[in-house]
C-alpha positions in Angstrom: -54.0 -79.0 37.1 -51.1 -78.0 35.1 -49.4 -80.6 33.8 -45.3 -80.5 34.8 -43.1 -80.5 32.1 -41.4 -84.1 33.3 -45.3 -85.5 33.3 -46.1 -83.8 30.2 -44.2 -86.8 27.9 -46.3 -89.4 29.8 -49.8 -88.1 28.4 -51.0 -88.9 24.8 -50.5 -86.4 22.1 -54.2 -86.2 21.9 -54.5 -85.1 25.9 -56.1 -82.4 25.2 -58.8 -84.0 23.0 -59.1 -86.3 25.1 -59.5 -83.5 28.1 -62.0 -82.2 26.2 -64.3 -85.0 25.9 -64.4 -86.2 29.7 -65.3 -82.3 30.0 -67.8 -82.2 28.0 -69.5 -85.2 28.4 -69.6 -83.7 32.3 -71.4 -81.1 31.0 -68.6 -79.0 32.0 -69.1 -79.5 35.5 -67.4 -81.0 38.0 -68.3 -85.0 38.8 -68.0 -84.5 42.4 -69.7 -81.4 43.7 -71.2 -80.1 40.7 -69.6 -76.6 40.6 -69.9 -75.3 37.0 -66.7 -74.6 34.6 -66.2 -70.8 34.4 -68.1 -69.7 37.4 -67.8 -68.5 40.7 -67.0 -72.1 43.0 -70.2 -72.4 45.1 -67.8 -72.7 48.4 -65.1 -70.8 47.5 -65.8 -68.0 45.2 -62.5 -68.4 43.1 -63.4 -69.1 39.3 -63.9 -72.9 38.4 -61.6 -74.5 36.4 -62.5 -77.6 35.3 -59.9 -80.5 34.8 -59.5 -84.2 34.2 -57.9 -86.6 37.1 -56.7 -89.9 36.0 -58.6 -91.9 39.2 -55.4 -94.3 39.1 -52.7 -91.4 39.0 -51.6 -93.0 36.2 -51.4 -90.6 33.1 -50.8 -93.2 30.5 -53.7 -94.8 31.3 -56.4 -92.8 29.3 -59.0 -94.7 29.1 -62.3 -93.5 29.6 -63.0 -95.4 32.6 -60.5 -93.8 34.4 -61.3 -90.1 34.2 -63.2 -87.9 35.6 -63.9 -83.9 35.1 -62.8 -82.0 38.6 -62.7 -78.7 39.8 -59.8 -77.2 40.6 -61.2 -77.6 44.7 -62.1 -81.4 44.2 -59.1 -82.3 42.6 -56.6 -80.6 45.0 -58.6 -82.6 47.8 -58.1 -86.3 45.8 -54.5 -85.2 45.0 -53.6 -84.2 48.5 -52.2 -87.1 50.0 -50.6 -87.7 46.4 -48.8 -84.3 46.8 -48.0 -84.8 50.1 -45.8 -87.6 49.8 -44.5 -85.8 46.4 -43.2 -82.9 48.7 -41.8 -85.6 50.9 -40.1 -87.0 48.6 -38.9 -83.7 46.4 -37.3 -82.7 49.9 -35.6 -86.0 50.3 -33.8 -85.8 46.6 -32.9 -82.2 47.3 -30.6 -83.1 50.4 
């Protein structure tokens, strides 16, 4: 997922080393359904892109233990109630 400019200062400098490992040591495939990094989503089609999810929604905490290698599909279904509440609450400080 792309990373918000507010967000962006709460990652290490080395995110995207560090992106690249959980990747890689994935195989470059998703942890959850296996869908492949490049390719056409089993399910849905749509090219994969493969990214890394911090499992406590906390992107300071790097630490192996807490990533894991996504598609864009099985990401946006971890994230959901995550972004749900974010709407929520985008729509409350906009009033």
């Amino acid at each position: 997922m792309p990373i918000s400019k507010e967000k962006r200062k709460l990652y290490p400098k080395n995110w995207k080393d560090i992106s690249y490992k959980v990747r890689y040591e994935a195989g470059f495939k998703c942890e959850l359904c296996d869908a492949e990094n490049n390719q056409p989503h089993p399910k849905t089609k749509s090219k994969v892109v493969l990214t890394v999810h911090h499992l406590d929604y906390n992107p300071q905490n790097s630490d192996r233990k807490n990533l894991i290698a996504l598609c864009q599909r099985c990401h946006n279904r971890i994230d959901k109630h995550f972004r749900k509440e974010n709407r929520k609450n985008n729509k409350t400080i906009k009033r």
